[in-house]
N, C-alpha and C positions, 0 to 999 in steps of 0.2 A: 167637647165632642159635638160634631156637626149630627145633625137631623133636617130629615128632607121630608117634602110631602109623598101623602098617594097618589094625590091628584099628579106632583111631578112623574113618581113611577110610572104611571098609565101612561103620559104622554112617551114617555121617552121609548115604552114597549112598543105605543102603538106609530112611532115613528121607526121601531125599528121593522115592524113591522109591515109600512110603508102605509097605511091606513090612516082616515082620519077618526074614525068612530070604533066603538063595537057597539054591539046588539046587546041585549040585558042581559038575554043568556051566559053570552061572552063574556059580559061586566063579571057574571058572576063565577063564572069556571075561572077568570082570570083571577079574583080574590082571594079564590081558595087556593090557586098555585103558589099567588103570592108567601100566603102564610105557611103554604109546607114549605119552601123554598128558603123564609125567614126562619123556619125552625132548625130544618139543614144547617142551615150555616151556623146558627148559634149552638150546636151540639159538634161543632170542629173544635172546638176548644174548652176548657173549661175556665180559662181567664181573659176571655174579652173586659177592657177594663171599663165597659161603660156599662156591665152587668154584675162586675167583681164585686162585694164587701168583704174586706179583711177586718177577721181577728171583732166581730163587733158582738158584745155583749147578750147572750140569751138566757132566758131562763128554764133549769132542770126538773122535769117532773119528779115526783116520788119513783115513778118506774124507771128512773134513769133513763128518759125521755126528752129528747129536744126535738117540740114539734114543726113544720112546716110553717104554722102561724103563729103569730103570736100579740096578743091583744093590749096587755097589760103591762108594760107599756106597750103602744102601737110599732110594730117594724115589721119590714115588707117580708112579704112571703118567700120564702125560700125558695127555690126554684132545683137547685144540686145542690148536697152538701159538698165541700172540698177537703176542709180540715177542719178541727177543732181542739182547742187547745184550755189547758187547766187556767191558764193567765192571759193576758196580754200579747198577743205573740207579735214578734219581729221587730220588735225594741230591741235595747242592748241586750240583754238576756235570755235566757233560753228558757223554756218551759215545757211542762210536761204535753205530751199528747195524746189523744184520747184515742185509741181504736174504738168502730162504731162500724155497725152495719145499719143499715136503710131498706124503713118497711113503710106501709103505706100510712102509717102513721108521723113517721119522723126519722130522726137516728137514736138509735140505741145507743147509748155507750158502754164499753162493752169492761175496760181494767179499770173500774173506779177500785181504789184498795180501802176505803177508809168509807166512812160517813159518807152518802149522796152528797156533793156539792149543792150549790142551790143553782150555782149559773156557770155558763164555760164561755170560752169566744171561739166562734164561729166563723169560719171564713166562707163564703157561698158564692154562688151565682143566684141574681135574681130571676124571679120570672118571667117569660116570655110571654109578652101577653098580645092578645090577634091585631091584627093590623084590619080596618075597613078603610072605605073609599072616604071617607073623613078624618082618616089619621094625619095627622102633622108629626108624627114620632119616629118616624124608619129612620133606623141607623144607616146613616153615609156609607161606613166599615161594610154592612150589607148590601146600598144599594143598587151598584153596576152589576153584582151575580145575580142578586135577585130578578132584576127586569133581563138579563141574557137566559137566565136559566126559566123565567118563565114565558118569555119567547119561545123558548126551545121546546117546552109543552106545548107553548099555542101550534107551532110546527108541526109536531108528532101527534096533537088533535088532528090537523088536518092533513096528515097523511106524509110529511113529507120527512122522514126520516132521516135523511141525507144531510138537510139541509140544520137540521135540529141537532144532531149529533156535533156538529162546527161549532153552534152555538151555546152547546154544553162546556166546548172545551174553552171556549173564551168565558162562561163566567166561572169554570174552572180557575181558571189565570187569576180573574181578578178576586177572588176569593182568596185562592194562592199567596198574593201579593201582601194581603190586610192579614192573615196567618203571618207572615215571614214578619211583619211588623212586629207581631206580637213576639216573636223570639228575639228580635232585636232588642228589645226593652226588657224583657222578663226572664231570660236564660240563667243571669244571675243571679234571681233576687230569692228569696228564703221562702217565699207564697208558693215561684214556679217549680219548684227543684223534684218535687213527685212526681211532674206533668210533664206530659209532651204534646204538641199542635200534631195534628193531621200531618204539616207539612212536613217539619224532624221527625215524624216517625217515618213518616213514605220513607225520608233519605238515606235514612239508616241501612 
């Protein structure tokens, strides 16, 4: 999976923007668009797979507890839970699955019948973490809506709503396109089968 810089995003905004520079100010209003913009898109889906972990190993508190972090051993912070499962999941065999609801501490699970397990596998999304004028990390998959979509703020700061509204709907599209990707790969497989993208749900 490709990654690009900030340093690239900014240029490419502020060429769309026909400009050579911004002001600090700017730098700065423009930072934060970015990162609502990257949150946007990463909440269109819940299987980007450059965020996805399936089925990977956590472990259960006494309260029937799987928290957001987890230290012992070290693995990334959870970011959504998806699924979770008593075994192994999406090998040959089928295994049990946990109903769980989600609180500010973790997920709960909710039919354990027997004895607290000690651990379940967990399928997530990782977390989305901020993008600064120093990142080398923006996802590709993000970054043509990203820089159209926060052009299209920089536009509607400065008044020109007409002009912003066009520029919504192109990184609509390209947003659009890296979603359709995802159902192309994933419509089948045993991970997607609960989910639907933004863009199969619109069509329906």
């Amino acid at each position: 999976m490709q990654i690009r810089s900030y340093t690239e995003l900014e240029n490419l905004i502020k060429a769309l923007a026909g400009i050579f520079s911004f002001t600090d100010e700017e730098k700065t209003q423009i930072e934060s668009f970015v990162n609502r913009r990257a949150f946007e898109a990463y909440n269109t889906s819940p299987v980007w797979p450059r965020y996805l972990v399936s089925s990977e190993e956590r472990a259960i508190t006494t309260a029937n507890l799987i928290p957001y972090e987890q230290t012992d051993p070290a693995k990334d912070p959870i970011g959504e839970f998806i699924r979770i499962h008593r075994k192994q999941a999406f090998l040959n065999n089928s295994t049990l699955e946990f109903d769980f609801y989600v609180d500010a501490n973790g997920a709960n699970i909710l039919n354990i019948s027997s004895a607290t397990p000690e651990k379940a596998f967990v399928t997530y999304k990782k977390r989305l973490d901020n993008f600064n004028t120093n990142s080398t990390n923006i996802p590709e998959e993000f970054f043509y809506f990203i820089a159209h979509a926060v052009y299209a703020d920089f536009l509607r700061m400065d008044g020109q709503h007409g002009k912003a509204l066009a520029e919504e709907k192109i990184a609509k599209n390209y947003l659009d396109i890296e979603l359709e990707k995802i159902d192309m790969r994933s419509n089948n497989n045993s991970i997607n089968q609960k989910f639907s993208t933004y863009v199969n749900h619109q069509s329906r």
